[in-house]
Backbone bond lengths (Angstrom), bond angles and torsions (degrees), N, CA, C in turn:
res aa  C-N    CA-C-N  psi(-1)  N-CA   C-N-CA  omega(-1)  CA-C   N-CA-C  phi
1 X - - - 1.474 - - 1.523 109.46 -
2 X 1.287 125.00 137.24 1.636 126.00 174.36 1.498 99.22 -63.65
3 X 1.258 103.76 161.93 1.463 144.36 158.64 1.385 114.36 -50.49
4 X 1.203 142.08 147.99 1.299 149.97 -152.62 1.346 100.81 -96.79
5 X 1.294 108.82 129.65 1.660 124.62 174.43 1.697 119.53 -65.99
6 X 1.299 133.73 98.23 1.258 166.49 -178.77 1.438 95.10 -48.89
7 X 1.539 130.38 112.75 1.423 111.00 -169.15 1.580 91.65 -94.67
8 X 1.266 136.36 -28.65 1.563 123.21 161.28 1.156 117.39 -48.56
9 X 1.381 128.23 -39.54 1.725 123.09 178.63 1.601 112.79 -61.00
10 X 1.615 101.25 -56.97 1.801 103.72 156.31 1.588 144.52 -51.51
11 X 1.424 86.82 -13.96 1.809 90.08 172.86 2.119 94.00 -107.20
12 X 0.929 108.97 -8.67 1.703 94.34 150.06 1.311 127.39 -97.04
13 X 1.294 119.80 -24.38 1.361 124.05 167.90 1.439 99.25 -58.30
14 X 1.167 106.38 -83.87 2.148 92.32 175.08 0.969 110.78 -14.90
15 X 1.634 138.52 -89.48 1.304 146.16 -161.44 1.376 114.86 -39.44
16 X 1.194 119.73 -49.94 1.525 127.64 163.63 1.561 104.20 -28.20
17 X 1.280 115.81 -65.98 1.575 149.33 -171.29 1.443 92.27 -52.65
18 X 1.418 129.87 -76.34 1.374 114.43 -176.69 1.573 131.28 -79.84
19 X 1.800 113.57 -4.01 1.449 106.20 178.32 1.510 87.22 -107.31
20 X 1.084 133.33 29.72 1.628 118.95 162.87 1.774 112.56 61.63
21 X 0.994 116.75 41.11 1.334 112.86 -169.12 1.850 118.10 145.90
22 X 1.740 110.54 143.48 1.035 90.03 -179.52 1.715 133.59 -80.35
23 X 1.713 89.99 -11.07 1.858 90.90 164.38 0.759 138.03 -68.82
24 X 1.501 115.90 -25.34 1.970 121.03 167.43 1.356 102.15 -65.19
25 X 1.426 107.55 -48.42 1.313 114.17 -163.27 2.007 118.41 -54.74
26 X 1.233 97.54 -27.45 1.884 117.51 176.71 1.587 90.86 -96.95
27 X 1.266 151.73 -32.29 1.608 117.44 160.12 1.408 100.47 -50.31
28 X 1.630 132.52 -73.02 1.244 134.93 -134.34 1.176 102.77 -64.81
29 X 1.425 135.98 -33.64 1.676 144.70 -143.17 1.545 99.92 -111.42
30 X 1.623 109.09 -18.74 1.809 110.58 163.25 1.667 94.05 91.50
31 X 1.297 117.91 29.22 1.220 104.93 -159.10 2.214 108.62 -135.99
32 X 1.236 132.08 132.83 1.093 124.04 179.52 1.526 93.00 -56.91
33 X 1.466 94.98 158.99 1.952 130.80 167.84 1.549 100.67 -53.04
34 X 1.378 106.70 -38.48 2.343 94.11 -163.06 1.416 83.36 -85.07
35 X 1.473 126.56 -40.25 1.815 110.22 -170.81 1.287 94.63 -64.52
36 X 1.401 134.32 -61.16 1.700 115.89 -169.25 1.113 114.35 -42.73
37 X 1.354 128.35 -58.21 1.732 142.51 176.61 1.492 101.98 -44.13
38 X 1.180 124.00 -28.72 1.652 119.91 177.04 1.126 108.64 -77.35
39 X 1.415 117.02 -58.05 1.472 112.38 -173.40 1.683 115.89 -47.15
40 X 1.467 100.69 -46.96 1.279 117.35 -159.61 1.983 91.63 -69.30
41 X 1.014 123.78 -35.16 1.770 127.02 -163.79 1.709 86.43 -82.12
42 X 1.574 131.94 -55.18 1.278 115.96 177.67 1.504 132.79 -54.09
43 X 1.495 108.13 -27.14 1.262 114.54 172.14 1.807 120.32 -75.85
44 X 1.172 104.42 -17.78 1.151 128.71 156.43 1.699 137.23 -32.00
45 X 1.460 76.14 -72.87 1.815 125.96 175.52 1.138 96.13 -45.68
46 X 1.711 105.87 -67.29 2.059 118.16 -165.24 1.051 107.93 -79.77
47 X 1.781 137.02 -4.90 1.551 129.99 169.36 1.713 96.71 -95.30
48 X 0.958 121.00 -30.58 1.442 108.05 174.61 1.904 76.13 76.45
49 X 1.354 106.15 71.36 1.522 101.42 170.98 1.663 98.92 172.63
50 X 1.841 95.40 152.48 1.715 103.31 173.98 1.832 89.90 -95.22
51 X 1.862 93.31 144.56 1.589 101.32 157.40 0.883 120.92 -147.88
52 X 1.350 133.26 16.79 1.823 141.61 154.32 2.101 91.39 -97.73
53 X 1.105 107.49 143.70 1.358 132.21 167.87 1.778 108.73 -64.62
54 X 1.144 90.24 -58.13 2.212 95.37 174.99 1.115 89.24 60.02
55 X 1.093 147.63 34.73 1.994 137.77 165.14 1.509 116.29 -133.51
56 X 1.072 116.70 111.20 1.286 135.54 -168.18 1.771 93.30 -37.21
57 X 1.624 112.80 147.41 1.561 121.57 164.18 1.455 96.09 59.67
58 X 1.269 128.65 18.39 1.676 125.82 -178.96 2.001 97.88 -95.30
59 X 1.463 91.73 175.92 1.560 87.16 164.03 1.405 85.84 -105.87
60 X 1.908 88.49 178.06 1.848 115.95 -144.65 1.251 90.78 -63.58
61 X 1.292 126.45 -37.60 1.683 150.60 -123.45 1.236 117.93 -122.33
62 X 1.288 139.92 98.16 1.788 119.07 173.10 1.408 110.57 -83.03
63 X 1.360 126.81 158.64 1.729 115.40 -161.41 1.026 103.32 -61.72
64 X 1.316 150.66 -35.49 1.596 141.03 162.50 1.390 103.66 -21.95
65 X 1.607 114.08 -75.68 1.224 118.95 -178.12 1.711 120.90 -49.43
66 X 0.968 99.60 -28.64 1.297 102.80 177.06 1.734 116.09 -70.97
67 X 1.410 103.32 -41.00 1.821 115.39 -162.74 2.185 85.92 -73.22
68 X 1.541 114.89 -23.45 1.542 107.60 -178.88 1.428 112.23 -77.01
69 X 1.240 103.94 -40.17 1.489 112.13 175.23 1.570 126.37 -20.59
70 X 1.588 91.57 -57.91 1.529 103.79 -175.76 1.813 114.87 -82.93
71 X 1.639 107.12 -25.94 1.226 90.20 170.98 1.799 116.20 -83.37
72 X 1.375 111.75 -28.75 1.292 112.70 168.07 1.568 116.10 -33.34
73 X 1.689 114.69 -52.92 1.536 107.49 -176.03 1.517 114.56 -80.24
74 X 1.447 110.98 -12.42 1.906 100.59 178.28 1.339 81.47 -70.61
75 X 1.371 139.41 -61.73 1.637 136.54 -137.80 1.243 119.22 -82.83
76 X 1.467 135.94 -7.30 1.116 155.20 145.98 1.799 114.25 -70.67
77 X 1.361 111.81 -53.72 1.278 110.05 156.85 1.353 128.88 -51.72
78 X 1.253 118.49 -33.75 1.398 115.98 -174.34 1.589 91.54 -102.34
79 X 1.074 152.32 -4.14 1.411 135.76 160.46 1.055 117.93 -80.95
80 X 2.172 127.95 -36.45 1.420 108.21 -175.86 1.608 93.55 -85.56
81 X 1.467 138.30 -20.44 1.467 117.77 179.46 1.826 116.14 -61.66
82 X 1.848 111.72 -23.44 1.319 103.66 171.18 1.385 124.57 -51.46
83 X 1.600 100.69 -42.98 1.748 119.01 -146.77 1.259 95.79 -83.02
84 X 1.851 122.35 -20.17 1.764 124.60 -165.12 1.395 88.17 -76.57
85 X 1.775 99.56 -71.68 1.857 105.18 -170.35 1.765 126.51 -52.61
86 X 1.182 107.08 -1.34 1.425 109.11 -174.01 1.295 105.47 -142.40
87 X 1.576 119.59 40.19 1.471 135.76 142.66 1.562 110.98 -66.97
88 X 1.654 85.00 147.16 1.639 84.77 167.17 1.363 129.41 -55.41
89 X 1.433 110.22 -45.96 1.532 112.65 -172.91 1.649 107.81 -92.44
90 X 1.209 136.64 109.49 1.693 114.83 177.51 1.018 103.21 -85.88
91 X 1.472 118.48 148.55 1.693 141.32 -173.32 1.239 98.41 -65.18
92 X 1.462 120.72 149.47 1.594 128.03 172.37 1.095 114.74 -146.04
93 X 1.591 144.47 132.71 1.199 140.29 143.01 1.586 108.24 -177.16
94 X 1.815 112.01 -140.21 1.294 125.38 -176.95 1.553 108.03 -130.44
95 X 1.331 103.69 130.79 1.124 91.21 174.47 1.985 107.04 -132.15
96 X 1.333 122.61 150.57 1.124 124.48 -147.77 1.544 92.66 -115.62
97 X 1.267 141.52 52.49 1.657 131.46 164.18 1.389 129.95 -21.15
98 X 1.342 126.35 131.98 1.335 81.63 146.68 2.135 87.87 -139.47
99 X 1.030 123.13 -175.51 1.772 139.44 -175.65 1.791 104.90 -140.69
100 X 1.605 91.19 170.42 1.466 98.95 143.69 1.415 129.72 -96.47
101 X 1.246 111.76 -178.98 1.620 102.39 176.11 1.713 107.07 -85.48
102 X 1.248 115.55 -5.56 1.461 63.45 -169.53 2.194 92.19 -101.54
103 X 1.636 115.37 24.08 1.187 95.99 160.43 1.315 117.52 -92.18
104 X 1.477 142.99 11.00 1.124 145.53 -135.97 1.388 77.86 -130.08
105 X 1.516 118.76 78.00 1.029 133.60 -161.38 2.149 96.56 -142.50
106 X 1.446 124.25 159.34 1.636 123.04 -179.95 1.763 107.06 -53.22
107 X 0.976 123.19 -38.51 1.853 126.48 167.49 1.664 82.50 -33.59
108 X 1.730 105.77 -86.85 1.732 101.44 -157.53 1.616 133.75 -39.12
109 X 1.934 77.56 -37.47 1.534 84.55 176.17 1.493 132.96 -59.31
110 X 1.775 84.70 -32.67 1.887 91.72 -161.87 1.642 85.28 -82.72
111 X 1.514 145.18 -31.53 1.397 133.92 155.28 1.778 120.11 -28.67
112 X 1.246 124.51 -69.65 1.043 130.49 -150.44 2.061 89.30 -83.02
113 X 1.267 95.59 -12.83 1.696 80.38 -171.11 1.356 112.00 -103.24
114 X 1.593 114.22 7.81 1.528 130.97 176.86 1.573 78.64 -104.89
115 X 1.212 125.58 -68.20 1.581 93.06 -158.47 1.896 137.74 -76.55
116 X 1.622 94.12 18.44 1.826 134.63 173.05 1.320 69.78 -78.46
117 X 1.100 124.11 -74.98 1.698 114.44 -135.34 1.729 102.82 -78.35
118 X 1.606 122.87 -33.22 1.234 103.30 156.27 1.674 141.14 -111.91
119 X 1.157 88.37 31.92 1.531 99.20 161.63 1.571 102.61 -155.54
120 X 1.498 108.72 95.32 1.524 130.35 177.48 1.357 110.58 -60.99
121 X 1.497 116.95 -37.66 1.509 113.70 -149.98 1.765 90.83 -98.16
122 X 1.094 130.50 18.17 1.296 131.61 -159.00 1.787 102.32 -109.92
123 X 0.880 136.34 138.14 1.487 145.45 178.19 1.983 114.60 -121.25
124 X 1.302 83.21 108.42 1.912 89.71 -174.34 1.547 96.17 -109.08
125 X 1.257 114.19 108.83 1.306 101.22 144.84 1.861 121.40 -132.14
126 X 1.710 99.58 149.02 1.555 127.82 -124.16 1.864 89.36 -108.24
127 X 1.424 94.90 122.19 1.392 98.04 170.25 1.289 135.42 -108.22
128 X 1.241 156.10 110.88 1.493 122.94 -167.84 1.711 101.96 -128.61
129 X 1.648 87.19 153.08 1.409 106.42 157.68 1.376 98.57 158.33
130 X 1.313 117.24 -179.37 1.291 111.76 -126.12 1.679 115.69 -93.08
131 X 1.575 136.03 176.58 1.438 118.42 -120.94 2.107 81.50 -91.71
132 X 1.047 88.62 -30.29 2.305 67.59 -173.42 1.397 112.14 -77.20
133 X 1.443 126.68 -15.35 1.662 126.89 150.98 1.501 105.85 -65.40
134 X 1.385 128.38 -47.27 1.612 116.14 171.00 1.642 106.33 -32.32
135 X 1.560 101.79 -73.17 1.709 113.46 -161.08 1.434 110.97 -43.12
136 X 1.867 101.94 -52.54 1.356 89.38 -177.46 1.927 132.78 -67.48
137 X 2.107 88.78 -18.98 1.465 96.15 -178.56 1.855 111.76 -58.78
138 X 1.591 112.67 -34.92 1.673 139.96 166.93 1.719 94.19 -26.35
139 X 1.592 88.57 -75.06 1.711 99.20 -162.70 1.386 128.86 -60.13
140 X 1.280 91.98 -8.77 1.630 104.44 -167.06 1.875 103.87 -104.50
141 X 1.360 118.00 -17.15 1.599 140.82 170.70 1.440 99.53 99.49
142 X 1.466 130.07 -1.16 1.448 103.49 -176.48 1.711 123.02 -95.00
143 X 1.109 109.29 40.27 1.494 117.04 152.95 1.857 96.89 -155.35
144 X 1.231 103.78 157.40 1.375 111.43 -165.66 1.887 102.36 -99.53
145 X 1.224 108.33 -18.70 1.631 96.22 -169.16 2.139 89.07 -165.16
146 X 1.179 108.89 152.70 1.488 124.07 172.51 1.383 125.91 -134.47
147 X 1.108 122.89 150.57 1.367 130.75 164.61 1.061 104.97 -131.18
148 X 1.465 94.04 107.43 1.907 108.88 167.83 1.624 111.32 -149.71
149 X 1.538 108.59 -160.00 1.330 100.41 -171.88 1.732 102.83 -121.72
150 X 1.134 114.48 145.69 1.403 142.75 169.90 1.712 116.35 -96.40
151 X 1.123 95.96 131.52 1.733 100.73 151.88 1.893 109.63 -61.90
152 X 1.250 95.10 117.01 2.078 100.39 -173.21 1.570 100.92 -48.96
153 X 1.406 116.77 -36.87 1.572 126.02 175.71 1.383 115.77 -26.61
154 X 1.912 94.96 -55.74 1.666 108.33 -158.96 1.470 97.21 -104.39
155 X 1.781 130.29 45.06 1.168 123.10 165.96 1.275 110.72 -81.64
156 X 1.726 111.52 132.60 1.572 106.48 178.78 1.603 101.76 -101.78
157 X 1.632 105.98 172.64 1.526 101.55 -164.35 1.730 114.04 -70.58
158 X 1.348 103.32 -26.74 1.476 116.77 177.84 2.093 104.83 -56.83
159 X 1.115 94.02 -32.20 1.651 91.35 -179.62 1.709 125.99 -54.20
160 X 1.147 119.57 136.90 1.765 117.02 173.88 1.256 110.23 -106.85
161 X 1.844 123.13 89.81 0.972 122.00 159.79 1.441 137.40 -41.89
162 X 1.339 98.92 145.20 2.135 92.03 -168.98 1.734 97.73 -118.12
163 X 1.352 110.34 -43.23 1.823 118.19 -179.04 1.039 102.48 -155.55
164 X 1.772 112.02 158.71 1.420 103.68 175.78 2.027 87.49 -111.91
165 X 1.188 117.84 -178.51 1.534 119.99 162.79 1.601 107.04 -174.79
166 X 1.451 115.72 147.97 1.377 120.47 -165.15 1.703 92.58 -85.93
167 X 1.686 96.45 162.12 1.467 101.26 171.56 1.647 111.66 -113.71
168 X 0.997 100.36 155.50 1.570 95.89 -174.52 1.612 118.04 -136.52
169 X 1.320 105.01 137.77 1.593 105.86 168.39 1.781 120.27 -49.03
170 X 1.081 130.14 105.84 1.775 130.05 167.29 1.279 124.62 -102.46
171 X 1.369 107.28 147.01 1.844 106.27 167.91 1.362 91.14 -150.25
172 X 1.430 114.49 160.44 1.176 136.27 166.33 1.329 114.79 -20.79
173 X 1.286 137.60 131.02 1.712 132.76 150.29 1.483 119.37 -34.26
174 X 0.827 102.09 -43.00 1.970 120.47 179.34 1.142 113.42 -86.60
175 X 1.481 147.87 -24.65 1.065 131.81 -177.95 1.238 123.39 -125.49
176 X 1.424 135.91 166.05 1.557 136.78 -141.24 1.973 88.19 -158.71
177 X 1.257 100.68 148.68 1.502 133.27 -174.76 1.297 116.50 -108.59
178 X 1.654 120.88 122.82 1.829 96.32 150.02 1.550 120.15 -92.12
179 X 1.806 111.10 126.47 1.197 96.91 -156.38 1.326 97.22 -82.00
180 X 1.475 137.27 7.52 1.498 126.49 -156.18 1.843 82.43 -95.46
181 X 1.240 130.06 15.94 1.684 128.55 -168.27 1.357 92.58 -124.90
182 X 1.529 117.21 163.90 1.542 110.06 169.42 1.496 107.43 -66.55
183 X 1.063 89.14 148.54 1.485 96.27 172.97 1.744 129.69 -112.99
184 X 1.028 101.31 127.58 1.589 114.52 -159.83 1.389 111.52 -64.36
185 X 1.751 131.47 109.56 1.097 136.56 -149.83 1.358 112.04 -135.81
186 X 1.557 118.11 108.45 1.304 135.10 173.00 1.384 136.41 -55.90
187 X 1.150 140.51 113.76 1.475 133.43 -149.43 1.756 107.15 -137.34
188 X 1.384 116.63 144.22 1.068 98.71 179.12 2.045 118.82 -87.00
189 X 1.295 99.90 -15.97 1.702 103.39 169.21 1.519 84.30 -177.52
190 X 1.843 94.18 166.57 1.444 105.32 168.08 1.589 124.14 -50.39
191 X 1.238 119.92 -14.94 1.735 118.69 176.91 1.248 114.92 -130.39
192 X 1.697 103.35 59.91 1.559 125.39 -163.22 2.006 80.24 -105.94
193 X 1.314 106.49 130.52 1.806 112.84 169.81 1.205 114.90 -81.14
194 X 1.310 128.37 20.95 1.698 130.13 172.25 1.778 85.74 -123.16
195 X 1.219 125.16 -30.21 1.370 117.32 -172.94 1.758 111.08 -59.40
196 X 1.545 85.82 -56.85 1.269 102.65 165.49 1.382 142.48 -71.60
197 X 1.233 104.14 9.59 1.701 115.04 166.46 1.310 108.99 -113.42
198 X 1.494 110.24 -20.17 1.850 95.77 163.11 1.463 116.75 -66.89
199 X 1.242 106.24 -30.00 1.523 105.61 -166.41 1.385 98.05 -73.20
200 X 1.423 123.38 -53.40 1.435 120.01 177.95 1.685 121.48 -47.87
201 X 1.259 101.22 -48.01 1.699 111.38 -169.30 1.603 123.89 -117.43
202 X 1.207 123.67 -28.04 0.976 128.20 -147.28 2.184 93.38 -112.29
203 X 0.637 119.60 12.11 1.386 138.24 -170.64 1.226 118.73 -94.17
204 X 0.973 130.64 87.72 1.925 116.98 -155.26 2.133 99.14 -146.56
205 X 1.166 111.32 148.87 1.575 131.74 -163.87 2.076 89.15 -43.90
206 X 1.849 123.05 -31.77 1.021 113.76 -147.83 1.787 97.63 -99.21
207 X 1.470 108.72 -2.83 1.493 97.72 -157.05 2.058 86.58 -145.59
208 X 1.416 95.27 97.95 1.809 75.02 168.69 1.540 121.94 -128.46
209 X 1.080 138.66 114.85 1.660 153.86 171.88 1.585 100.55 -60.96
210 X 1.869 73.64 143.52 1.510 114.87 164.26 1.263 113.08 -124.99
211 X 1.344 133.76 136.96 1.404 146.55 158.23 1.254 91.19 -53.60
212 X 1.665 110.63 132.99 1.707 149.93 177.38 1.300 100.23 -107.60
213 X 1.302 101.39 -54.91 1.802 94.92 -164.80 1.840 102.60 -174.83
214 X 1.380 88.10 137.06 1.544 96.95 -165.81 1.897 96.55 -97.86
215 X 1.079 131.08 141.02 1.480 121.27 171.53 1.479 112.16 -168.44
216 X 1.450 119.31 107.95 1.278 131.42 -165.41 2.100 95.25 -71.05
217 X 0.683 101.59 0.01 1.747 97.51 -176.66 1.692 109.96 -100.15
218 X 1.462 111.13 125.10 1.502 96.68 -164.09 1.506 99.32 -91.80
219 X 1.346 138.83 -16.90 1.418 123.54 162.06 1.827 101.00 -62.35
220 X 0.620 163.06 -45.31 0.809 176.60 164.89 1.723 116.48 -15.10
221 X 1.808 92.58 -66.91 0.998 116.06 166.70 1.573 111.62 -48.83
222 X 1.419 108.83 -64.69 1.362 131.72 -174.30 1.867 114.07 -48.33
223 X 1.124 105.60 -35.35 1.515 108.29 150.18 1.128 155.81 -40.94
224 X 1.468 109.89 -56.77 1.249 158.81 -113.53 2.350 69.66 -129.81
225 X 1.326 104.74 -89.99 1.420 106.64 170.69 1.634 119.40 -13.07
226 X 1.699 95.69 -58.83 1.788 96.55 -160.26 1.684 112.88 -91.44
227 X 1.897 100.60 4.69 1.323 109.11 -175.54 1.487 93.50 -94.66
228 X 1.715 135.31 -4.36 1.521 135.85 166.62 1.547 102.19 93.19
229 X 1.460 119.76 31.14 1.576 113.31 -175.06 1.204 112.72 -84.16
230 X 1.782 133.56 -7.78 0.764 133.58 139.80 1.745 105.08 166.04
231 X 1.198 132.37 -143.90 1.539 125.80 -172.08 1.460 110.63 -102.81
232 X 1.195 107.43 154.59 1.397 113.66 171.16 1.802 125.38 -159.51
233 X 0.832 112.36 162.62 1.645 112.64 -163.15 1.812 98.10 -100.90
234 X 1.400 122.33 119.60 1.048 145.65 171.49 1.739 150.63 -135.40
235 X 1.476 103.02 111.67 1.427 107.31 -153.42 1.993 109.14 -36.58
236 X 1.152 122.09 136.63 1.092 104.23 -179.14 1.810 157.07 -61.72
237 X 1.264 102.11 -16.52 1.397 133.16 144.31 1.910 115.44 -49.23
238 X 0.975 103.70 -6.12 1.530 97.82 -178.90 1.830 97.57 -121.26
239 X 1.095 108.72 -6.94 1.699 124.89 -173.87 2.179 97.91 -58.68
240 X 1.403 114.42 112.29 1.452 108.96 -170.15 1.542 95.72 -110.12
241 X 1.619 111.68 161.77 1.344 112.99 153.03 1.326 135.34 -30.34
242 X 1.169 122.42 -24.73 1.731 139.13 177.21 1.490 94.59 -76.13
243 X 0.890 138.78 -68.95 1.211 146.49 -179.36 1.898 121.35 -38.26
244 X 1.403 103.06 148.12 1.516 95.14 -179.20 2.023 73.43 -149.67
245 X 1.680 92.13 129.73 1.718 124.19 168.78 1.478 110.98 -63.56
246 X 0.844 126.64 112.47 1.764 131.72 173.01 1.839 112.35 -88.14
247 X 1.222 88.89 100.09 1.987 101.83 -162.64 1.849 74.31 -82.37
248 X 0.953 162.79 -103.33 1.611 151.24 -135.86 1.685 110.12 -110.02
249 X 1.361 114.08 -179.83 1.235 148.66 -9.72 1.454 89.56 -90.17
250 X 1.549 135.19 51.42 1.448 103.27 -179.30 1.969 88.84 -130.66
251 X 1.761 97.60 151.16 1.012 104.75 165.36 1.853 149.41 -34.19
252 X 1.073 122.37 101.66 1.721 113.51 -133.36 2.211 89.68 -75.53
253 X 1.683 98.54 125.19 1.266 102.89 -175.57 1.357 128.81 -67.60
254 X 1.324 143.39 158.41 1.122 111.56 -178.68 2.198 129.65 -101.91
255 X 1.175 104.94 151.31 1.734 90.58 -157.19 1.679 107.54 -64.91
256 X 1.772 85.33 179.04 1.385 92.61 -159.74 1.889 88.12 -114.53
257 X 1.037 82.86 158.79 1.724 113.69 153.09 1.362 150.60 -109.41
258 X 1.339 133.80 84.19 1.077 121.87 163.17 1.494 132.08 -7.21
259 X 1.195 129.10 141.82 1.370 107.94 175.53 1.712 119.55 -177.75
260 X 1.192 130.02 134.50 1.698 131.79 -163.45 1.983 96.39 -101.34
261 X 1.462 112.05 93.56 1.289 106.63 174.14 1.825 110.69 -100.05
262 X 0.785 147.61 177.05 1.482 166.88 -125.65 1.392 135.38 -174.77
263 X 1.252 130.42 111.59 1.904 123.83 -161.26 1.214 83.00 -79.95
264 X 1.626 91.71 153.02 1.688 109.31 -172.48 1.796 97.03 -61.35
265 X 1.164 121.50 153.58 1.426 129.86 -178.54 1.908 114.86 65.28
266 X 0.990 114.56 13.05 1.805 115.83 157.92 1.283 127.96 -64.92
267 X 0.842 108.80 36.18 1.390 109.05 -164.45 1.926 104.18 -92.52
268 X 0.824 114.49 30.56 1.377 120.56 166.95 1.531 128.92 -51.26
269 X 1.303 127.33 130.45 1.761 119.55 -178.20 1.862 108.74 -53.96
270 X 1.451 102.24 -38.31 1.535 101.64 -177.19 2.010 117.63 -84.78
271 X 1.400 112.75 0.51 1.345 124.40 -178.60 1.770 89.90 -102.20
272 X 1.301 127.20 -43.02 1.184 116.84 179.57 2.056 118.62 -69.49
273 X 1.138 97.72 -25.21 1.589 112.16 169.82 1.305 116.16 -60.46
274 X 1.445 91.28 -50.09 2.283 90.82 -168.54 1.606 93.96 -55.57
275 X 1.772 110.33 -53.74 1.330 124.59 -148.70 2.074 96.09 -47.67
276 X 1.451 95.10 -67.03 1.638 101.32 179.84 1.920 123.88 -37.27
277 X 1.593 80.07 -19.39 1.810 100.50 -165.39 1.781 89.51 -84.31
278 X 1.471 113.15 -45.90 1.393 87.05 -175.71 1.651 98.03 -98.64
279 X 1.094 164.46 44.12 1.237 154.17 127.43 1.490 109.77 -71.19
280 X 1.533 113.01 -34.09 1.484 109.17 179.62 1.968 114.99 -63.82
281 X 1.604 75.60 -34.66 1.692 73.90 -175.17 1.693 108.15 -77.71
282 X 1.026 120.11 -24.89 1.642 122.75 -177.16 1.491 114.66 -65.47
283 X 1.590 104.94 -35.73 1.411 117.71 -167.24 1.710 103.41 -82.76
284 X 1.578 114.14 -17.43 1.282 118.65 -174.88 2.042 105.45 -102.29
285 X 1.105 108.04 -24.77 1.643 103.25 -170.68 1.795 93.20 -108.94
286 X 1.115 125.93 -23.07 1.543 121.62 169.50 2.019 102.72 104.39
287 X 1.229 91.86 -32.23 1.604 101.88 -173.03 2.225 127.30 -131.67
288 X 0.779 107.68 165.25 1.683 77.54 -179.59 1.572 103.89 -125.22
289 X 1.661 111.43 -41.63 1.473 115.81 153.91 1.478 126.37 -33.76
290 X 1.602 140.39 156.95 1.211 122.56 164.31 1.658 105.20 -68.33
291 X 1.321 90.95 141.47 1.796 110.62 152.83 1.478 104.99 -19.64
292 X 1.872 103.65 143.49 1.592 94.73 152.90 1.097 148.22 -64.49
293 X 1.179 161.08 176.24 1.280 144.59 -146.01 1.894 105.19 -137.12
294 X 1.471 108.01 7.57 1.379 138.13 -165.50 1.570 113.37 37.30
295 X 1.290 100.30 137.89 1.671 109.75 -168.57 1.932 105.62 -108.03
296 X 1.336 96.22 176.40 1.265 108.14 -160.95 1.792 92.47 -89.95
């Protein structure tokens, strides 16, 4: 029979898994490169098995590593949900969310419905719309904490980054523009932050837009794109097979960030819980949005 599974060796083996490597992986875990490499060579030892690749142009993972992967995250999951729910003190209060739509995606769900199950006495209720109505909803106190997206530019230090990802100009696979004509430009509402950076920057004597269609719904949006209604600027993770990336003539936008910000004075035991609840999950799946859907 193997040797007993090390739940510190497994919560670096994950990390490995989501920073792509074992050097990200020893910033994130607080830990030098030879201690990660130890953990990772002892866990090794007690599977009587290889699960890093170590070969240049290989994947991270050999299927061993791969078949641990998945039990690593039930067994880590089910150990920090023991140690939360069967603390002495259980967390209690309200907490006021709010997101965008398009993170209010099964990641959030299966988040907010692990941390129902370990923090009972806790009350979330979930707001969405879109990230510069978040900020201002922040400033104004009526949501206590957000997850939305930022220009990486305008990250302040108080912010908890989750991913960064570029945004990109899209149009339909099938359809083609004259750009010397206005060009028909997709938006997700009037206080959309790509809307508002064309108007600021992206606006020039050679290239000028018209609003096509305003639509706070990002499937919606995403439709609307692959049905050829005209162009629109989209984080790249949402970039689908329908879609074809427009590398010129337009001004290259700048990327976004994921990110967990906080109204001044949140400092609550149950606002600090969710937050840890979704960093755990970010730091373990790499992303919180769905995967891309790969583009043409």
């Amino acid at each position: 029979m193997a040797g007993r599974l090390d739940i510190e060796a497994l919560r670096v083996f994950q990390a490995i898994v989501a920073q792509g490597g074992v050097t990200r992986a020893a910033d994130h875990v607080a830990l030098s490169q030879s201690a990660v490499s130890h953990k990772i060579r002892r866990l090794e030892d007690n599977l009587g098995c290889t699960l890093l690749s170590r070969r240049s142009g290989a994947p991270l993972l050999t299927e061993t590593g791969t078949r641990l992967l998945d039990y690593a995250n039930r067994i880590l999951a089910l150990h920090d949900e023991a140690l939360l729910a069967l603390g002495a003190r259980p967390v209690t209060g309200n907490i006021k969310l709010g997101t965008t739509e398009d993170i209010t995606s099964a990641h959030l769900a299966r988040i907010l419905g692990r941390f129902s199950r370990l923090c009972p006495g806790v009350s979330v209720r979930t707001h969405i719309s879109q990230s510069l109505t978040l900020q201002q909803d922040l400033q104004d106190g009526r949501i206590d904490l957000a997850i939305m997206q930022v220009f990486t530019r305008d990250l302040r230090p108080s912010d908890i980054a989750l991913f960064e990802d570029d945004v990109c100009w899209v149009r339909s696979a099938d359809s083609t523009f004259d750009l010397t004509l206005q060009i028909p430009f997709l938006a997700y509402d009037d206080n959309c932050i790509y809307k508002k950076w064309l108007r600021a920057e992206a606006q020039t004597d050679a290239h000028q837009f018209r609003t096509a269609l305003v639509c706070s719904s990002n499937a919606g949006l995403i439709a609307s794109i692959e049905a050829g209604l005209g162009i629109a600027l989209l984080a790249r993770h949402h970039v689908t097979r329908g879609m074809k990336i427009i590398e010129t003539p337009f001004p290259t936008p700048p990327a976004i960030t994921y990110v967990i910000r906080t109204a001044s004075g949140a400092g609550q035991e149950a606002v600090r819980a969710l937050i840890e609840e979704v960093r755990r999950e970010t730091s373990m799946t790499g992303v919180l949005p769905p995967a891309a859907r790969s583009s043409t």
